[in-house]
C-alpha positions in Angstrom: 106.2 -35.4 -144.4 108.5 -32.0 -144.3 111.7 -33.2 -143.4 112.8 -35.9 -141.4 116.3 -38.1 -140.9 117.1 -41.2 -142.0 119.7 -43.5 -141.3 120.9 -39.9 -139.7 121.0 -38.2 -143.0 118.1 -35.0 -143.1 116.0 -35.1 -145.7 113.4 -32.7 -147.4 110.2 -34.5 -148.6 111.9 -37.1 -150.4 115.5 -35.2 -151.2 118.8 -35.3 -149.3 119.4 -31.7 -147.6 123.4 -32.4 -148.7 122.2 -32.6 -151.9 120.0 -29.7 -152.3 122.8 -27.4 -150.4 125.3 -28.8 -153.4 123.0 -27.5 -156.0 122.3 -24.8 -154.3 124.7 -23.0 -152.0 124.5 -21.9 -148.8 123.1 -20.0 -146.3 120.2 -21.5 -148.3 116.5 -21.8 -147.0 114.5 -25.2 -148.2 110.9 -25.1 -147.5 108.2 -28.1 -147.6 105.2 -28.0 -149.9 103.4 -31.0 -148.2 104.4 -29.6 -144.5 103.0 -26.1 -145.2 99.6 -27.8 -146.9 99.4 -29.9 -143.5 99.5 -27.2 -140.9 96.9 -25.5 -143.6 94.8 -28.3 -143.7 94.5 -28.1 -140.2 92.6 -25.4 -140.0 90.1 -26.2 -142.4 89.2 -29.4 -140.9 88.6 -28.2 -137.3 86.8 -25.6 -139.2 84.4 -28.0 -141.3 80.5 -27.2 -141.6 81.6 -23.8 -139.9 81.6 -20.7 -142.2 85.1 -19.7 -142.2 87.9 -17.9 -143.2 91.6 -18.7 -142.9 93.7 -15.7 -143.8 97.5 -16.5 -143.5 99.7 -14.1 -141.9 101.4 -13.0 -145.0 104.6 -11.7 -143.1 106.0 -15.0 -141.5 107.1 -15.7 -145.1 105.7 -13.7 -147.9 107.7 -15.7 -150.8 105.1 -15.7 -153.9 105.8 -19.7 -154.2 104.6 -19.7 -150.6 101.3 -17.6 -151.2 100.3 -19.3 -154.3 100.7 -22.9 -153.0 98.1 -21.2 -150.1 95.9 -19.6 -152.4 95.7 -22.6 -154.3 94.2 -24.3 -151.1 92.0 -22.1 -150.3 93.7 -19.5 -148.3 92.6 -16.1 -147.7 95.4 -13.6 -146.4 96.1 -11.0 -143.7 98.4 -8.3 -144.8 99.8 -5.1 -143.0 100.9 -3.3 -146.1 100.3 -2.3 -149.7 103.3 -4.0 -150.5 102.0 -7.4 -149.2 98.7 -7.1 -150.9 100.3 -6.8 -154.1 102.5 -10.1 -153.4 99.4 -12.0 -152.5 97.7 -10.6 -156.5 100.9 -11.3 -158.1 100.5 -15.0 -156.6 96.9 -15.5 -157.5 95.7 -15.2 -153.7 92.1 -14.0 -154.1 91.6 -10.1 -152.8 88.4 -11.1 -151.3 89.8 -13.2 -149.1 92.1 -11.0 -147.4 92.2 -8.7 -144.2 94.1 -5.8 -144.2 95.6 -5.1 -140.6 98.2 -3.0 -139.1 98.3 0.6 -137.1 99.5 3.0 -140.3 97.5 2.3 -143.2 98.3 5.3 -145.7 95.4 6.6 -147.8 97.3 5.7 -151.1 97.4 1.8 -149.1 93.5 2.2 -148.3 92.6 3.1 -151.9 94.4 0.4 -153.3 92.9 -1.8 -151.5 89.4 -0.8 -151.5 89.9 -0.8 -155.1 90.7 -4.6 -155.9 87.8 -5.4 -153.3 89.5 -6.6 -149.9 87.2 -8.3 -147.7 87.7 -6.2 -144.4 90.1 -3.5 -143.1 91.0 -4.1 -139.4 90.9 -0.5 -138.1 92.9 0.3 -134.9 91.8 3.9 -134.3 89.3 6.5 -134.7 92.0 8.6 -136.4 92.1 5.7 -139.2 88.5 5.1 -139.3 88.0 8.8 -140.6 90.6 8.3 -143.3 89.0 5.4 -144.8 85.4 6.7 -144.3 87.4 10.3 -146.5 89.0 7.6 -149.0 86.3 5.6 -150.0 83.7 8.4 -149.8 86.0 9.9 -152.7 85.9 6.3 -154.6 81.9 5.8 -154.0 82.3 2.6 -152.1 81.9 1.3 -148.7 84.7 0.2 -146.8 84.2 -3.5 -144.8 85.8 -2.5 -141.7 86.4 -4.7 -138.1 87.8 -2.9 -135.1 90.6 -4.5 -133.3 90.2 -4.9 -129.4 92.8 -4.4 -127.2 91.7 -6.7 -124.6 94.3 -6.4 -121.8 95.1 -10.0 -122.1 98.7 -10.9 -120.7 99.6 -13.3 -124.1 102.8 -14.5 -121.9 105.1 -14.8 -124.5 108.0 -12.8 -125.7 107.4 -8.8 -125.0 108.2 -8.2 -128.8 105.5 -10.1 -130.1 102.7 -9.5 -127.2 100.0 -7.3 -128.9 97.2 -7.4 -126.3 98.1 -5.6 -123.7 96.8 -1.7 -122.5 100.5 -0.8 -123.2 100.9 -2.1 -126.5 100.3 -0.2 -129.8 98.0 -2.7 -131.3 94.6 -2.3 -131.1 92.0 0.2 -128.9 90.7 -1.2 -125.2 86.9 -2.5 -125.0 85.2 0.5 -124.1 86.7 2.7 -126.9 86.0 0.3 -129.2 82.1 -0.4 -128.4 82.5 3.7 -129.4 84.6 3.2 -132.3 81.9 0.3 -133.6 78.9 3.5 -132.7 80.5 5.8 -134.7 81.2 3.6 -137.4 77.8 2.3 -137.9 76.7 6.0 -138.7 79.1 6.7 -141.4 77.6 6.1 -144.9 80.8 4.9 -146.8 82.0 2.4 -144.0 79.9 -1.0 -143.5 80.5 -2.7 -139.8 81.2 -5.8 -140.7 83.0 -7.5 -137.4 85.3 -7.8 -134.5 89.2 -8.4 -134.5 91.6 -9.3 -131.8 95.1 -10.9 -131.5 97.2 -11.0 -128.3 100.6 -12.4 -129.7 102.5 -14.9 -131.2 103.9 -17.8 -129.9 101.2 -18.8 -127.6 101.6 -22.3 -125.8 98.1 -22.0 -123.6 95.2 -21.2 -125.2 93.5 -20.0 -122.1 94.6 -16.1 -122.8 92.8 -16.8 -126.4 89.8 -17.9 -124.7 89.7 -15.4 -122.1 90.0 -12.8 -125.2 87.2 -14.8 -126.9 84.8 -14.3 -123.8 85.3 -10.6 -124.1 84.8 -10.5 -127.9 81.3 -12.7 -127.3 80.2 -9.9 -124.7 80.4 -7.4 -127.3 78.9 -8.9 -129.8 75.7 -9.8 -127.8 75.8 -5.5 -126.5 75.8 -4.4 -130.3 73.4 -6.5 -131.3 71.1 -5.3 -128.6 71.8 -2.1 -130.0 70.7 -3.0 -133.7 74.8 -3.0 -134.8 74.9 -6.4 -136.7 78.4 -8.1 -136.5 78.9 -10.8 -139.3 82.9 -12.4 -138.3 84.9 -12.7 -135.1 88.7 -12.3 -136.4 90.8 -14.2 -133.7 93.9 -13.3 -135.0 96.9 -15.9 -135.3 99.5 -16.9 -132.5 99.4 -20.2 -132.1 102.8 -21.0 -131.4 105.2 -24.2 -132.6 107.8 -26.7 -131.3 111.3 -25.3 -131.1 112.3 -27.1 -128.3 110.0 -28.6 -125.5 107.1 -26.4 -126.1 103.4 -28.1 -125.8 101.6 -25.8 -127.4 97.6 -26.7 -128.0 96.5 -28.6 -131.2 94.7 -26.4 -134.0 91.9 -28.9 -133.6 91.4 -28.5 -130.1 91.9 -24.7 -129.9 89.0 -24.1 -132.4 86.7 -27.0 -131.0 87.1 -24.7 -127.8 86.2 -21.8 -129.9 83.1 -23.3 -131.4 81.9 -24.3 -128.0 82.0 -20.7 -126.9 80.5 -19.5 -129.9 77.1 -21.0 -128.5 74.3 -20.4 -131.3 75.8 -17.4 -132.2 76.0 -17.0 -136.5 79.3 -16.0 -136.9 82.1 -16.3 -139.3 85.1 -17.4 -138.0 88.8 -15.9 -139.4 91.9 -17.1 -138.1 95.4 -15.5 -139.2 97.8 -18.1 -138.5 100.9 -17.8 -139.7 104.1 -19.1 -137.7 101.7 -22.4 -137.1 101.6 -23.0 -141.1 104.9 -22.4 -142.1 107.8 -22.1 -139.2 108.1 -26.0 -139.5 107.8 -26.2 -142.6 111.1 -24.7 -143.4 115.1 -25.3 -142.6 117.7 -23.1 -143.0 120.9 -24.6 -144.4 124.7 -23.6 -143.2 127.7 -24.6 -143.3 130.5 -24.7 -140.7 133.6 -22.8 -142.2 136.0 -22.3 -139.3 136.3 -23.6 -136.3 137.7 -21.4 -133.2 139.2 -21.9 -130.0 139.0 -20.0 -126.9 140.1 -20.2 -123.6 136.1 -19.8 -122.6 134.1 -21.3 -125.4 134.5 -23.4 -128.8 133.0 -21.7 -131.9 131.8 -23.2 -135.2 132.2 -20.4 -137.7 129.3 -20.6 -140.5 128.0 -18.9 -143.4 125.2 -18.0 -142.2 124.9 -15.1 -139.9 122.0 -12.8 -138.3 121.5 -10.9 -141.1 120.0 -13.8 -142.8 118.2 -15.3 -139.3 117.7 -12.7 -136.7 115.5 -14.4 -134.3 118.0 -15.9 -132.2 119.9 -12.6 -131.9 116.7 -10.2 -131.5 113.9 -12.4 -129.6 116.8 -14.4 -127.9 114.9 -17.2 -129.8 116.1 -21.2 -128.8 116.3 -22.9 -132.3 117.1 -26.3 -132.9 120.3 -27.0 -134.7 121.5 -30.2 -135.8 124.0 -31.8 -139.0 122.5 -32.4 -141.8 124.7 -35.8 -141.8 126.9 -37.8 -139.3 130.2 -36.4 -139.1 133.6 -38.7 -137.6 134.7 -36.0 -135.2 133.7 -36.2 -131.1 130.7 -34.6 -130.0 131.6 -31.0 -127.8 130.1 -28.0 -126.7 129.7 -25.2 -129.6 128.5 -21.7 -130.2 127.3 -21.4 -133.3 128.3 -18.2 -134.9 128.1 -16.2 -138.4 130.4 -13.7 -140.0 128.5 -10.6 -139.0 130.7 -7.6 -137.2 128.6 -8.1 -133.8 129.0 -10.0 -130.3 125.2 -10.4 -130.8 125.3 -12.4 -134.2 124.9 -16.1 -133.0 122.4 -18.9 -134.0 123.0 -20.9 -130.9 125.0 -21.2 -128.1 126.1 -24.3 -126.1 125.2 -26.7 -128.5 126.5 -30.2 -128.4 127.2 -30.9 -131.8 129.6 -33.4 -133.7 130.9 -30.8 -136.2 133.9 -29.7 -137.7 135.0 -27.6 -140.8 133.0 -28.0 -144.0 129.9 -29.6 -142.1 126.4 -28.8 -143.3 124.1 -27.8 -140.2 120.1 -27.0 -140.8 118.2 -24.7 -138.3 114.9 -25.5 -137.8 111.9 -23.6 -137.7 113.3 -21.2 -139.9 110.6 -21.3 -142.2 108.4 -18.2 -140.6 110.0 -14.9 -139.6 113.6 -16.3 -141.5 114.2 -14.9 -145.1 111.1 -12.0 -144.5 113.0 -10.3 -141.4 116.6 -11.2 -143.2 118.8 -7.7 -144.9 121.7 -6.9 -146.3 123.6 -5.7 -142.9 127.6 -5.8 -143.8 126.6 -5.7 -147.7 125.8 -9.8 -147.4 123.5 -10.8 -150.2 120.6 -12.3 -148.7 119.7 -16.3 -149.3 118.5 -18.2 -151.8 115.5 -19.9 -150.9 114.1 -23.1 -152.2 110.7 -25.3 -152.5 110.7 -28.7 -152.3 107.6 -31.0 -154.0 108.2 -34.3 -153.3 111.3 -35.2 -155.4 111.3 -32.0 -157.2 113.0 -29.1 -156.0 112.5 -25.2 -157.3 114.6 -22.5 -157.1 111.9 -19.8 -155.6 114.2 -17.0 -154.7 117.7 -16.7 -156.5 120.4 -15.3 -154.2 121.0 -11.6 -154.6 124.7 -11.0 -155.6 127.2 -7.4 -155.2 125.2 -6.2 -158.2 122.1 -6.8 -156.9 122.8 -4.9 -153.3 124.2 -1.6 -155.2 121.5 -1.2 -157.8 119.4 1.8 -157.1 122.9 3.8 -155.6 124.8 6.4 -157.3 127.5 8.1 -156.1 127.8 12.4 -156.0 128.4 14.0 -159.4 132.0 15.6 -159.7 
């Protein structure tokens, strides 16, 4: 399933990554239908005779192939802009199903979705609970809204992607959102319908998620002492993948851990995983065009570059990077580097590798957090990226070309 080597030759599904980069070009990023319905699957299962929801986090990879073959499985979606709820329509995701999160939701954003009938708004602060009580008081409906707790809950993973911390932007602490949850209850165009909380991405313990849980419970049992009825715990996403030697915790065990805590509480669950459906799922494919020599280090100059996979560059992010078939030359000590005008655009360093010119290398993991954070830094067209089903493969994004970047531009009349 997903991709795997045999007889040292990678392939996708059933299909031979040398032959999909000949059809296709590269950089080029190949994604598994069967892998990302796995990881999905996942979920569900540990989730069985539990109500539940399982809202993917639409911006690990927000390709409309991608969404549909969710939807299609019974996804729901969490988004964090306008722009991301109209990808998951456009793909036939269901817009009860999805969860609207994020620390700037504009009013035009909150109308929007209040108007194709989200299922909850994850509000962040009392500033943005007003808005929405303003926006849908002016449409004559009431907005489902969770409040997203800050727990102070060291995630211990990458700085950049810790949300749970007092000094991170995400979220209000406990005690100001037990008064956001008050006030909220009193409005007459806003309906309380749960609590939220994610601490990060990348998590290899669960015990910060449970310790987050226990806090969650605690507030729960207070507001319903209080007559303030909370229908679904949103745990957020976060759990985190194999790159390298990482352990993280099995989805089943995590939420088997989950349900124990839950006690005899009726709650829906939601979960908004989405590096743990799709980062695995996905290769990205690049070919050596150079190679350099220095006194200090041997480079292997390819076409891809950190405009098109920035996690290396900006999280200082280990990714594992291997030929897609055996090559005849000895095996050395490479950095692996693209054509980008920066001493920061590597995809690896210190690699030992069996490479030389014209060899095709795949990056794994690339398939959450790849193509979505990619741009067009040095005017470099962005990817192409491709589905694989089995023995099928589908063109799902065509590569953007010198047209494409300088549409929209004009230059100063005469």
């Amino acid at each position: 399933m997903g991709f795997s080597y045999r007889k040292q030759h990678l392939f996708a599904e059933e299909l031979e990554c040398e032959a999909i980069a000949k059809e296709y070009g590269t950089p080029c990023y190949v994604y598994s239908r069967a892998a990302m319905e796995a990881a999905l699957a996942e979920y569900h299962e540990a989730l069985a005779g539990c109500e539940h929801l399982v809202c993917y986090a639409v911006k690990a990879n927000s390709n409309l192939a991608v969404l549909d073959i969710l939807a299609r499985r019974g996804a729901g979606f969490d988004i964090v802009s306008v722009g991301e709820l109209e990808r998951v329509l456009a793909a036939g995701g269901d817009p009860a199903k999805v969860v609207f999160s994020g620390v700037v939701k504009r009013r035009d954003e909150m109308r929007r979705a209040l108007e194709v009938g989200i299922h909850c708004f994850n509000i962040e602060s009392e500033a943005e609970l007003e808005v929405l009580q303003s926006v849908a008081a002016d449409l004559k409906l009431r907005a489902p809204v969770s409040v997203r707790v800050n727990p102070d809950v060291d995630a211990r993973t990458h700085p950049y992607i810790s949300t749970g911390l007092r000094e991170n932007k995400f979220g209000v602490a406990t005690d100001a959102a037990m008064a956001l949850l008050r006030r909220a209850s009193t409005l007459p165009n806003i309906e309380v319908a749960g609590l939220d909380c994610h601490i990060g991405s990348q998590l290899v313990d669960m015990s910060p998620l449970l310790e987050a849980l226990q806090q969650l419970l605690l507030m729960v049992d207070q507001l319903e002492s209080e007559g303030i009825s909370i229908r679904h715990l949103d745990l957020g996403g976060g759990i985190g993948v194999r790159y390298q030697d990482e352990e993280p915790p099995a989805v089943s065990d995590y939420i088997a851990a989950v349900r124990d805590a839950l006690g005899d509480r009726d709650l829906c669950l939601v979960f908004e995983p989405g590096r743990s459906i799709v980062a695995n799922a996905g290769v990205l494919l690049t070919e050596v065009r150079y190679t350099k020599e220095t006194d200090a280090h041997s480079f292997a100059l390819v076409d891809a570059a950190m405009n098109d996979f920035i996690r290396p560059a900006l999280y200082q992010a280990w990714v594992n990077i291997q030929a897609v078939a055996p090559c005849k030359a000895e095996p050395r000590v490479w950095d692996i580097v693209g054509p980008v005008c920066e001493t920061g655009d590597f995809l690896g360093k210190d690699r030992e590798l069996a490479l030389d010119s014209g060899t095709l290398l795949a990056i794994h993991g690339a398939g959450a957090y790849g193509f979505v954070m990619s741009s067009n830094y040095n005017t470099r067209p962005r990817a192409a990226e491709v589905m694989i089903d089995g023995m099928s493969s589908h063109l799902i994004r065509e590569r953007e070309n010198i047209e494409d970047l300088l549409r929209g531009e004009h230059r100063l009349p005469e």
